[in-house]
Backbone bond lengths (Angstrom), bond angles and torsions (degrees), N, CA, C in turn:
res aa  C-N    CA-C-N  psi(-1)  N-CA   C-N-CA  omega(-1)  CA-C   N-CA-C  phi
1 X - - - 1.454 - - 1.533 108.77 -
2 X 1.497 114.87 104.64 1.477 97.21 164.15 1.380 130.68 -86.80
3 X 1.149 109.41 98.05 1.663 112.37 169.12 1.241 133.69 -52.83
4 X 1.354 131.07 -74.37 1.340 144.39 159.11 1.654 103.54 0.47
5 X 1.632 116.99 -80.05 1.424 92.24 169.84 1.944 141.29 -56.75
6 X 1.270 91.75 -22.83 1.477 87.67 159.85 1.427 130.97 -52.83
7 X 1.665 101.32 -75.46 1.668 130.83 -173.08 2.166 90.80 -51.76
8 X 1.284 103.03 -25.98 1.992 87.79 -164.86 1.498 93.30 71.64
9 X 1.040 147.24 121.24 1.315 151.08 -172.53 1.736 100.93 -149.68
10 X 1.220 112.39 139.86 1.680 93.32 177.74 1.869 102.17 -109.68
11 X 1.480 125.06 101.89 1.370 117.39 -145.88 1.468 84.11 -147.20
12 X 1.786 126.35 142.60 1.658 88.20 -10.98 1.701 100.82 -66.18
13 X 1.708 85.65 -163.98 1.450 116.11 177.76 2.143 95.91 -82.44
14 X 1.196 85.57 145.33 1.787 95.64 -170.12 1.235 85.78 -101.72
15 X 1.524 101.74 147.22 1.384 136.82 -162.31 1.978 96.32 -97.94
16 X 1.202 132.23 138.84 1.499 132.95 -178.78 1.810 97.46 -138.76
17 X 1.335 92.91 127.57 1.482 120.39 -165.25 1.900 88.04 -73.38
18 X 1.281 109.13 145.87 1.896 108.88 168.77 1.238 95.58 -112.12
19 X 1.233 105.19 157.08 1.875 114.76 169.07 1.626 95.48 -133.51
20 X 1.370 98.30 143.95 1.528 123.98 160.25 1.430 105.30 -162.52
21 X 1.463 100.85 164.24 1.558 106.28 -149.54 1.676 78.40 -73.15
22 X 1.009 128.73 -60.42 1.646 140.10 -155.72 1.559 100.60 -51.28
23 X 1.705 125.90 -22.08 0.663 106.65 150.93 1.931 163.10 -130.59
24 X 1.836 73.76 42.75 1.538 105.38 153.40 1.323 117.75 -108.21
25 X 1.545 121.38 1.23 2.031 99.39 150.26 1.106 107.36 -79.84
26 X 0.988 150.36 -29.78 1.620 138.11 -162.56 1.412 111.02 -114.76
27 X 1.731 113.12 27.51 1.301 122.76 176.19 1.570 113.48 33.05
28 X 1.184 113.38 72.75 1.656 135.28 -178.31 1.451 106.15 -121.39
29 X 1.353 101.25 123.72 1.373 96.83 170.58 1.753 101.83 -132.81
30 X 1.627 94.31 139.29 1.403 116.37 -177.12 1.452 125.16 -111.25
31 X 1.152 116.20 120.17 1.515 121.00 164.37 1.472 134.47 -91.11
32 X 0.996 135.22 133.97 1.489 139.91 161.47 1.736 116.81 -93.09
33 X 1.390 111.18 100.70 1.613 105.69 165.11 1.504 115.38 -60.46
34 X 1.360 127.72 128.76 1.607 121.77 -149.24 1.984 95.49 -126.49
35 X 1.664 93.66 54.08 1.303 104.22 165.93 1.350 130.22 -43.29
36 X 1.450 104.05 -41.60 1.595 113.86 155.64 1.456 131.42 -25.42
37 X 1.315 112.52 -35.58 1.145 132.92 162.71 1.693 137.83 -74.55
38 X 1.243 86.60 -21.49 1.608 86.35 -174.18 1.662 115.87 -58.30
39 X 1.561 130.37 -10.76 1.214 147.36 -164.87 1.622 105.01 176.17
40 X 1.017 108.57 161.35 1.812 129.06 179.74 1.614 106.15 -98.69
41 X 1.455 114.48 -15.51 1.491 109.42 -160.51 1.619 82.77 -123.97
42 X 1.077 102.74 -73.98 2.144 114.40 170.66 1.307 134.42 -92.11
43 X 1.504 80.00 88.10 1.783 87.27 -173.83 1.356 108.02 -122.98
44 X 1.356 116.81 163.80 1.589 135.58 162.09 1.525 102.46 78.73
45 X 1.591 96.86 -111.23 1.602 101.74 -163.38 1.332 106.95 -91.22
46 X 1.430 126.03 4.18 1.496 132.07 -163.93 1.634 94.94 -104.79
47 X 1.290 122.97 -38.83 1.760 107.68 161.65 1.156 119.19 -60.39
48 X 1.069 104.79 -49.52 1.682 135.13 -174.46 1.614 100.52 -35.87
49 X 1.267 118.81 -52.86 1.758 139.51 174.96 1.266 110.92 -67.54
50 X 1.573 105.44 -60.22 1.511 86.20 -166.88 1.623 140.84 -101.83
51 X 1.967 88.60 14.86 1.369 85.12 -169.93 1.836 113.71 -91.01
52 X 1.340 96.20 28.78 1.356 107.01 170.94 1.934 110.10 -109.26
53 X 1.049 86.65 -29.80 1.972 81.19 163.55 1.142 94.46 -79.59
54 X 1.389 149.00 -38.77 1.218 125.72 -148.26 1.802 99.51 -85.42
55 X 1.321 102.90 -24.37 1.477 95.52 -175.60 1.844 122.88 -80.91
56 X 2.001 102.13 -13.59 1.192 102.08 -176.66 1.469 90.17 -89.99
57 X 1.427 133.45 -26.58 1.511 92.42 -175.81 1.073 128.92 -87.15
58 X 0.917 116.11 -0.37 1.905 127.18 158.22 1.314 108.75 62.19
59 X 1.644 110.24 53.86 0.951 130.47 162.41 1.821 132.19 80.94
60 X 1.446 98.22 16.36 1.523 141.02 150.80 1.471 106.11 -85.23
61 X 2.026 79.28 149.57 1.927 85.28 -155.48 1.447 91.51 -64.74
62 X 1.558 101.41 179.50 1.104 129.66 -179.48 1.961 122.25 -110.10
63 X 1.070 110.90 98.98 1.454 107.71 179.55 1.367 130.61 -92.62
64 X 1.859 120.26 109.21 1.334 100.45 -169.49 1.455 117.59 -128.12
65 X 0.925 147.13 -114.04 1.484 161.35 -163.43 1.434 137.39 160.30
66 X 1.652 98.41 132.78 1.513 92.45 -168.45 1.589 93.42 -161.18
67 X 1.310 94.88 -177.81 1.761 105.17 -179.49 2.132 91.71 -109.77
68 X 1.486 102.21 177.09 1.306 102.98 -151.93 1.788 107.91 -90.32
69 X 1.431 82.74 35.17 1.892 98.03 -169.40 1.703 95.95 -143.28
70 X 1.120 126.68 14.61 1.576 110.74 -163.19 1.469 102.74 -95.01
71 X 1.055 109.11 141.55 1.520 114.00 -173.61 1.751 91.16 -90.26
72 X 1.249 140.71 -30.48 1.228 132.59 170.97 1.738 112.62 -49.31
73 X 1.274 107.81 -27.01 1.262 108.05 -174.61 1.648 114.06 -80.12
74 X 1.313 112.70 -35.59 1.272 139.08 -172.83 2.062 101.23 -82.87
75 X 0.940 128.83 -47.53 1.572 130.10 149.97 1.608 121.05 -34.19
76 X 1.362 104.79 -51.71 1.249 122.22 -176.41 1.236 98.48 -51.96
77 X 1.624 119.36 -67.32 1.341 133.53 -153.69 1.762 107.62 -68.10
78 X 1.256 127.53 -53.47 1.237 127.45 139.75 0.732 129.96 -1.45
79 X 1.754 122.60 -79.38 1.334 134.04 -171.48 1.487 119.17 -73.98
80 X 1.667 125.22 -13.10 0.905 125.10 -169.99 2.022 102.99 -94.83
81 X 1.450 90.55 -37.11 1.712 116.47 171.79 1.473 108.41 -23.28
82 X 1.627 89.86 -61.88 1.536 99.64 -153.41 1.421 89.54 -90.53
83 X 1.235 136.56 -17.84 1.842 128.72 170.39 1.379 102.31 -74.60
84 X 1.271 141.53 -32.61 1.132 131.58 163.33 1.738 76.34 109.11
85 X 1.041 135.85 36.36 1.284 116.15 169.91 1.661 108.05 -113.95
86 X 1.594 114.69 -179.78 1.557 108.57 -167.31 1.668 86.04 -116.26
87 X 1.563 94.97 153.70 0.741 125.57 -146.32 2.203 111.01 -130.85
88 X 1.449 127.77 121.56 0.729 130.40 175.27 1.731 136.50 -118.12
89 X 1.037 138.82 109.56 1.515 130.95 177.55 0.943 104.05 -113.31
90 X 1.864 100.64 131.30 1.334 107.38 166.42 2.277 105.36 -102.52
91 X 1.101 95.71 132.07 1.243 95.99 -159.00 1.671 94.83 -95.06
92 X 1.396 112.32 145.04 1.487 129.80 -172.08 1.968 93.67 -88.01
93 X 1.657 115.65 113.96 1.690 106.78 -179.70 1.444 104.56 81.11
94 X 1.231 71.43 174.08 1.701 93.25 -164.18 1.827 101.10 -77.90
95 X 1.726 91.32 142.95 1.252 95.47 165.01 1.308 132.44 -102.61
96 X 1.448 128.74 121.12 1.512 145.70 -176.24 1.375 112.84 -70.62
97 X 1.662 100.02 121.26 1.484 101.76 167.50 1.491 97.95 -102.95
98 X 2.042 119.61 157.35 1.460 105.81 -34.97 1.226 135.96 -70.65
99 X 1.489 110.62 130.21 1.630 115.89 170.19 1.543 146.38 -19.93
100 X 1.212 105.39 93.67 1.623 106.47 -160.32 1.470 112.04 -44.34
101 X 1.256 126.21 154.61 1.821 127.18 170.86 1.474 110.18 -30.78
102 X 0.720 134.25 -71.99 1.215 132.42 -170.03 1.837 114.34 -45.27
103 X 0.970 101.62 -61.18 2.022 116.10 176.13 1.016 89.60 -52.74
104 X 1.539 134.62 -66.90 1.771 141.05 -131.22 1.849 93.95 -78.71
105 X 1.552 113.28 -33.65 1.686 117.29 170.44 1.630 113.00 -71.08
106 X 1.533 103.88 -37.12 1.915 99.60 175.26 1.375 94.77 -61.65
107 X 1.383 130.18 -53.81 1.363 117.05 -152.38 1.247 120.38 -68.73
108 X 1.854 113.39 -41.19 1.470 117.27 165.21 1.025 112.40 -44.12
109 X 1.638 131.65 -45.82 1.420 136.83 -169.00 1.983 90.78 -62.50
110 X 0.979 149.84 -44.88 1.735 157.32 -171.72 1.311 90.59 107.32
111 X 0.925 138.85 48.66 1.794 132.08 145.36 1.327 106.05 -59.33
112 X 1.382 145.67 127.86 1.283 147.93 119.96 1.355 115.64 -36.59
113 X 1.188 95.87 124.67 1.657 105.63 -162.50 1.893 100.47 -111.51
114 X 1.371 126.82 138.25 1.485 111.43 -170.07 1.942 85.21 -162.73
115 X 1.232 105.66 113.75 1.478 128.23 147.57 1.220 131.44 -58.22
116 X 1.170 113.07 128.15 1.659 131.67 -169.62 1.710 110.46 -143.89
117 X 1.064 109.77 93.60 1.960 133.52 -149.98 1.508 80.95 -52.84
118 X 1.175 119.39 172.67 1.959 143.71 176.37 1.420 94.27 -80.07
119 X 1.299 135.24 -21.51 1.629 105.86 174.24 1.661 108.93 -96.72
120 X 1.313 121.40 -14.33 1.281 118.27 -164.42 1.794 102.27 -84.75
121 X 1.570 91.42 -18.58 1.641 94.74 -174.84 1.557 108.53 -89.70
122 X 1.381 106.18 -29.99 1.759 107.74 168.18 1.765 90.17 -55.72
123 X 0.946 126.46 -83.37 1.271 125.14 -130.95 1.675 106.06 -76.78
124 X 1.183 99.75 -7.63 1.885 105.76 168.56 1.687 101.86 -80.58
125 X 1.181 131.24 -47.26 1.319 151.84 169.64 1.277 120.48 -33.64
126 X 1.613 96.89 -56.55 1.394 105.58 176.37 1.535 158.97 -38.58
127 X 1.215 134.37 108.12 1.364 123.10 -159.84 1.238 114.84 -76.00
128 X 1.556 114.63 31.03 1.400 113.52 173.56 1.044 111.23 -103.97
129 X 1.310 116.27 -7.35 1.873 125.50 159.10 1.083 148.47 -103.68
């Protein structure tokens, strides 16, 4: 599956030189990888993750997890958007209507959005099972 031309991805991520005086006396030179960049919606360590689920499911939805603020969740939804693939969150707590930015962008993206309360997720979690 090639993605990259789909998603528009800006990859790699471009490297940005830092300056400080301290480190031009001791002839140091510093870089920043400016992962930030690679996308506005999927960037850094959140492509970085998922474009290996995205490639094993081969175009079967995608089911993931997050709390009702996770930008992993909101990447997901994006990235699956623009693959045309479906898309699932299971959300950590209760979900609030109206939908904070983050949810209200999974959902535009068609994420199925599905709540699973803080004790049901302790006790699914749990290493007592």
């Amino acid at each position: 599956m090639r993605m990259n031309g789909k998603l528009n991805l800006k990859l790699p991520s471009p490297l940005q030189a830092l300056s400080d005086p301290l480190f031009d006396k001791y002839g140091i030179k510093v870089f920043a990888k400016r992962d930030d960049l690679i996308d506005p919606e999927i960037s850094g360590n959140k492509w970085r993750k998922l474009k290996y689920n995205i490639e094993a499911a081969n175009g079967l939805p995608i089911l993931t997890f997050g709390g009702a603020f996770s930008n992993h969740i909101a990447a997901t939804a994006s990235a699956c958007n623009r693959l045309g693939i479906k898309s699932i969150g299971i959300i950590r707590g209760e979900i609030i209507i109206p939908l904070n930015n983050t949810l209200q962008q999974a959902k535009d993206c068609g994420m199925l959005l599905h709540s699973v309360s803080r004790n049901e997720y302790r006790l699914k979690n749990s290493k007592e099972f």
